[in-house]
DRENPAPA-235471 format. One record per residue (C-alpha): residue number from 0; residue in three letters; y negated, x, z negated. Coordinates in steps of 0.5 Angstrom, whole numbers, plus 2048, in hexadecimal, padded with zeros to 3 digits. Example, Ala and Ser with C-alpha at 12.3 -4.5 7.8 and 13.67 -1.06 7.14 Angstrom:
BEGIN
+-----+---------+-----+-----+-----+
: num : residuo :   Y :   X :   Z :
+-----+---------+-----+-----+-----+
:   0 :     ALA : 809 : 819 : 7F0 :
:   1 :     SER : 802 : 81B : 7F2 :
+-----+---------+-----+-----+-----+
! end
This chain:
BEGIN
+-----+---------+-----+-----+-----+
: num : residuo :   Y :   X :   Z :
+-----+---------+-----+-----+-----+
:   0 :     UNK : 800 : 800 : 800 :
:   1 :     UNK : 7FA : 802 : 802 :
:   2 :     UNK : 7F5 : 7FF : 7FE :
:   3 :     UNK : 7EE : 802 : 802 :
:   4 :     UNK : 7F0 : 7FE : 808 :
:   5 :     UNK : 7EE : 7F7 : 804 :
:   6 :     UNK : 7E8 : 7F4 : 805 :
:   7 :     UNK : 7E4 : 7F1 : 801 :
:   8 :     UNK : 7E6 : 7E9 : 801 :
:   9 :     UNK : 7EE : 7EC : 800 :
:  10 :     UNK : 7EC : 7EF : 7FA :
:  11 :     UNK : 7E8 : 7EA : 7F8 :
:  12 :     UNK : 7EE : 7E5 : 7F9 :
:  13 :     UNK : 7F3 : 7EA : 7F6 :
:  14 :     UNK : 7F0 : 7EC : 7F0 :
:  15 :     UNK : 7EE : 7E4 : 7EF :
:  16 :     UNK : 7F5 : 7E2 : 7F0 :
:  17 :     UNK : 7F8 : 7E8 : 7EB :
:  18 :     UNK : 7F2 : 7E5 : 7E6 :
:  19 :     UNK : 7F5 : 7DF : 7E7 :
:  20 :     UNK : 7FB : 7E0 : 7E6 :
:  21 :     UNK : 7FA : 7E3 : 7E0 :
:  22 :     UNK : 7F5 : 7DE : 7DD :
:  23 :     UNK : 7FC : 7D9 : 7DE :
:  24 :     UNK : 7FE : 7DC : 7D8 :
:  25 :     UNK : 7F7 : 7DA : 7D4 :
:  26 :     UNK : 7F6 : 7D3 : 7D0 :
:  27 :     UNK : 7F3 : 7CF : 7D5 :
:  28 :     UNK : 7F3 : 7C9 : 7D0 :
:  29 :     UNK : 7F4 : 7C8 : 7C9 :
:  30 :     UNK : 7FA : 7CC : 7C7 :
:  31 :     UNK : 7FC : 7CC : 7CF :
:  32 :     UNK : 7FE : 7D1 : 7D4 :
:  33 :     UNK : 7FC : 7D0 : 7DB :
:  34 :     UNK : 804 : 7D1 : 7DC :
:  35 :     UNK : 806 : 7CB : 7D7 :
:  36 :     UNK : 7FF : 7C7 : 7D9 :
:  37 :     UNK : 801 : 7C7 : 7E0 :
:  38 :     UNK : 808 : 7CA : 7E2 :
:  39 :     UNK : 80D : 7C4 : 7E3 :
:  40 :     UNK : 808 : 7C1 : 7E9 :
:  41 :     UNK : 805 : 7C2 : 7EF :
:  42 :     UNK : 7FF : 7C4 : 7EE :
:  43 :     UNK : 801 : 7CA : 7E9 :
:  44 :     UNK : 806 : 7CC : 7EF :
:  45 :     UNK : 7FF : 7CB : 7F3 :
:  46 :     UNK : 7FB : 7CF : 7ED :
:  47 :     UNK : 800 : 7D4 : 7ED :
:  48 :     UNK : 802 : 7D5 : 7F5 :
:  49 :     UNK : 7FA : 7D6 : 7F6 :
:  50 :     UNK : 7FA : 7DC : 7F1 :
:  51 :     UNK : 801 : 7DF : 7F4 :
:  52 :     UNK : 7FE : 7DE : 7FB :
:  53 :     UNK : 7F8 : 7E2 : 7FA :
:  54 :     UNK : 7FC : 7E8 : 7F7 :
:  55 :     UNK : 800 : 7E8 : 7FE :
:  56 :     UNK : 7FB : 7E7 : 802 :
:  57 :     UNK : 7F7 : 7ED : 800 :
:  58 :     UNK : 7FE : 7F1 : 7FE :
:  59 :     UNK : 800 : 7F0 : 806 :
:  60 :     UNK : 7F9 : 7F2 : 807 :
:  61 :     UNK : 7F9 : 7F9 : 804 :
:  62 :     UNK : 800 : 7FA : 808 :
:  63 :     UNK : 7FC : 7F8 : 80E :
:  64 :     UNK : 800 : 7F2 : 80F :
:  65 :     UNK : 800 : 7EB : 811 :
:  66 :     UNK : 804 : 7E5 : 811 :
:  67 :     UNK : 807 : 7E2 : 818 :
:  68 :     UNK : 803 : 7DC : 818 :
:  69 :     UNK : 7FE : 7D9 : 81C :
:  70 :     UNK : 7F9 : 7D8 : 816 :
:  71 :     UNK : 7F3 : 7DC : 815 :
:  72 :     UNK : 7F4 : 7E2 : 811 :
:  73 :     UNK : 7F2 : 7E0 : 80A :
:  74 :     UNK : 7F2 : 7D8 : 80C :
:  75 :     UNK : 7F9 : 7D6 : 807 :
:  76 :     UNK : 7F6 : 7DA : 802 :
:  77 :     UNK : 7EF : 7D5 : 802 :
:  78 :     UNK : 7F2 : 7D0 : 803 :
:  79 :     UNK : 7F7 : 7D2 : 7FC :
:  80 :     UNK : 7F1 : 7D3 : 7F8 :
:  81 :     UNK : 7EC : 7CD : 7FA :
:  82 :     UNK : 7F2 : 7CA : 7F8 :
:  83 :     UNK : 7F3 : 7CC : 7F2 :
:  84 :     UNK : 7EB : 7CC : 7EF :
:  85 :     UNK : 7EB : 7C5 : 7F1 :
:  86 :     UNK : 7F2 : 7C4 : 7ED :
:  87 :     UNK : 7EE : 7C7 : 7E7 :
:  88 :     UNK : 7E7 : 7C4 : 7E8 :
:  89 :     UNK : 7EB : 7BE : 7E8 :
:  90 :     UNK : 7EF : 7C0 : 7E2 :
:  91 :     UNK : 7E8 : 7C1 : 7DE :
:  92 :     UNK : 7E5 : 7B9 : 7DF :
:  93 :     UNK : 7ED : 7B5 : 7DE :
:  94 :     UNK : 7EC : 7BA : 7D6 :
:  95 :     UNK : 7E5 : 7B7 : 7D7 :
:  96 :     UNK : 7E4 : 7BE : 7D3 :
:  97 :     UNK : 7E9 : 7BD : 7CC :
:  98 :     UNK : 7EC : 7C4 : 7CB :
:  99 :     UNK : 7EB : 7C8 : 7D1 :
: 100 :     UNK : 7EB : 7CF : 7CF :
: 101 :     UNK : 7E7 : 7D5 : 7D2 :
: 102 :     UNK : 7ED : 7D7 : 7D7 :
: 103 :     UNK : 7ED : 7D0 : 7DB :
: 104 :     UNK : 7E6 : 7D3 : 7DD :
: 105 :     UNK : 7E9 : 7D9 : 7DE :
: 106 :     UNK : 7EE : 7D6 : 7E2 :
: 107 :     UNK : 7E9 : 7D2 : 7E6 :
: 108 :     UNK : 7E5 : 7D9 : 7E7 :
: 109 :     UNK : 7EB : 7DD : 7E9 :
: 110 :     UNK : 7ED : 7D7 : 7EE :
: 111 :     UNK : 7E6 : 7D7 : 7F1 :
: 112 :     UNK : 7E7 : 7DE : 7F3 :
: 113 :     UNK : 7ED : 7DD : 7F6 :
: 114 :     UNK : 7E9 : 7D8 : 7FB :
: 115 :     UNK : 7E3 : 7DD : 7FC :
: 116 :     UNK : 7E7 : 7E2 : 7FD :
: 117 :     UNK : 7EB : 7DF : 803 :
: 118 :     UNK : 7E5 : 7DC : 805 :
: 119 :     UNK : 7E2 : 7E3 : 806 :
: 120 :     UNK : 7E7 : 7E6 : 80A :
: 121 :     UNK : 7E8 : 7E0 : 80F :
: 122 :     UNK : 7E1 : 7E2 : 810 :
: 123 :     UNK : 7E1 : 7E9 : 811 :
: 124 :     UNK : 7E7 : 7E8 : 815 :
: 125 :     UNK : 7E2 : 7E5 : 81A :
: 126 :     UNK : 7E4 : 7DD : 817 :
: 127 :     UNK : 7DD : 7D8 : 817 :
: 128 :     UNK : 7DF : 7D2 : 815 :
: 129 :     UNK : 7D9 : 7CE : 817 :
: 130 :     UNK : 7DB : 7D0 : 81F :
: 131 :     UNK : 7DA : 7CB : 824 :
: 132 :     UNK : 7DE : 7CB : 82B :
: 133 :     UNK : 7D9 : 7CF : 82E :
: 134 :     UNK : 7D9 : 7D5 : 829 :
: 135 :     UNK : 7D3 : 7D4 : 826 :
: 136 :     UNK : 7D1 : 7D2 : 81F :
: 137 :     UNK : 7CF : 7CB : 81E :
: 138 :     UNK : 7C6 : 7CD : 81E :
: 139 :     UNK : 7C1 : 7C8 : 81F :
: 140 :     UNK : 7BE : 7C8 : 825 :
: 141 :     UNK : 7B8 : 7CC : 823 :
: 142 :     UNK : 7BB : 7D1 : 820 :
: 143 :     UNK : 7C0 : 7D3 : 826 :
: 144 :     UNK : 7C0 : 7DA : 829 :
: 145 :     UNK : 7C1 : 7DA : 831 :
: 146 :     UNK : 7C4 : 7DF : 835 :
: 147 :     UNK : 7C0 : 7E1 : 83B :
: 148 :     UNK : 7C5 : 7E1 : 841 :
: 149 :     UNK : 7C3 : 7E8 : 845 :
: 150 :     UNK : 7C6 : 7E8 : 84C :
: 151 :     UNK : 7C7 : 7EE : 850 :
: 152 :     UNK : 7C2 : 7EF : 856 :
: 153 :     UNK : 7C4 : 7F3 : 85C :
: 154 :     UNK : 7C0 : 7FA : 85D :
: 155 :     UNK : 7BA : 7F9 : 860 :
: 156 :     UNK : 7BA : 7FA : 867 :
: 157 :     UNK : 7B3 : 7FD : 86C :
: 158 :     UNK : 7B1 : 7F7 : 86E :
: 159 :     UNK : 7AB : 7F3 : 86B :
: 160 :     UNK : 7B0 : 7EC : 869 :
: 161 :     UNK : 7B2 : 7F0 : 863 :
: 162 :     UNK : 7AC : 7F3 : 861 :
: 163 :     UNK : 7A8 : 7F0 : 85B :
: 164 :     UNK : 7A1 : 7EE : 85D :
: 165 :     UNK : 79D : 7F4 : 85A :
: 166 :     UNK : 7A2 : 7F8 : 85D :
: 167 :     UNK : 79F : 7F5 : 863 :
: 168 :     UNK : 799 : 7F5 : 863 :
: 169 :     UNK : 799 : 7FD : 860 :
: 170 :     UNK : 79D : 7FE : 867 :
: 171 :     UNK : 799 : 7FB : 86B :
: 172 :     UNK : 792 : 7FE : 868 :
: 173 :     UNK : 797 : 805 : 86B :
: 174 :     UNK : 797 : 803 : 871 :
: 175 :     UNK : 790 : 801 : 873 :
: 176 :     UNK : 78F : 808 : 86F :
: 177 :     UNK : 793 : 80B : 875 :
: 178 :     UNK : 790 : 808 : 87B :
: 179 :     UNK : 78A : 808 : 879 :
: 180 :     UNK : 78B : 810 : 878 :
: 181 :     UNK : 78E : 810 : 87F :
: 182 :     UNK : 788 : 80D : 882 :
+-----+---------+-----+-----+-----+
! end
């Protein structure tokens, strides 16, 4: 494992995802682990698949690999971990605030970075979510940028059709400078 070859989004994501599992192992309601108050569920499955899914998008990430799957880098790990803080923030308003320990809102931190972090690699992947279908960002029309389209003309030939106006005048000022010379 090479961990210099991780950017930052996978790093946030790996270390939120570590924290995360860790902070299972805390109160997160009175007298409650985050294991015991969530395991025999579906979204302790959730809570815990979104911590194990950080830590092995960013250990395949420093071993620069990836999963051959036709998702986004980091897209199954955002979805994991937007999961599980909406699990926990949900969790928080149902207790309505009786016993909820410090290592819930750890937890809910830990989570948040797991999202972050996925979110930050899909964009330095080259992912932008608000993308329309025809490549640009949804703007107003005001502050659009436009592209000047450049077109290649042929080289400039000798005959006067091709020359700009000031050119012309220049070149026939020459001439009557040379019959008038001659004569």
């Amino acid at each position: 494992m090479d961990f210099s070859r991780l950017r930052q989004g996978e790093l946030v994501a790996g270390i939120g995802g570590i924290a995360l599992i860790l902070f299972l192992f805390f109160d997160w309601f009175q007298g409650t682990s985050g294991w015991s108050a969530y395991g025999g569920d579906v979204t302790g499955f959730i809570i815990a698949l979104a911590g194990f899914t950080a830590v092995k998008f960013a250990g395949l990430a420093a071993m620069g690999k990836r999963l051959n799957i036709p998702v986004p880098r980091g897209g199954i790990t955002l979805v994991f971990g937007s999961l599980a803080v909406l699990i926990i923030i949900w969790s928080i308003f149902v207790t309505e605030g009786e016993g909820i320990k410090f290592g819930l809102f750890l937890g809910l931190a830990a989570a948040a970075a797991i999202a972050v972090g996925a979110l930050m690699a899909l964009r330095e992947g080259g992912w932008e979510p608000l993308v329309n279908a025809g490549g640009t960002a949804g703007r107003s029309p005001s502050t659009a940028t436009t592209r000047s389209t450049t077109t290649t003309r042929p080289a400039a030939s000798s005959s006067s059709t091709t020359r700009k106006p000031a050119a012309k005048k220049t070149a026939a000022k020459k001439r009557a400078a040379k019959r008038s010379a001659r004569s």
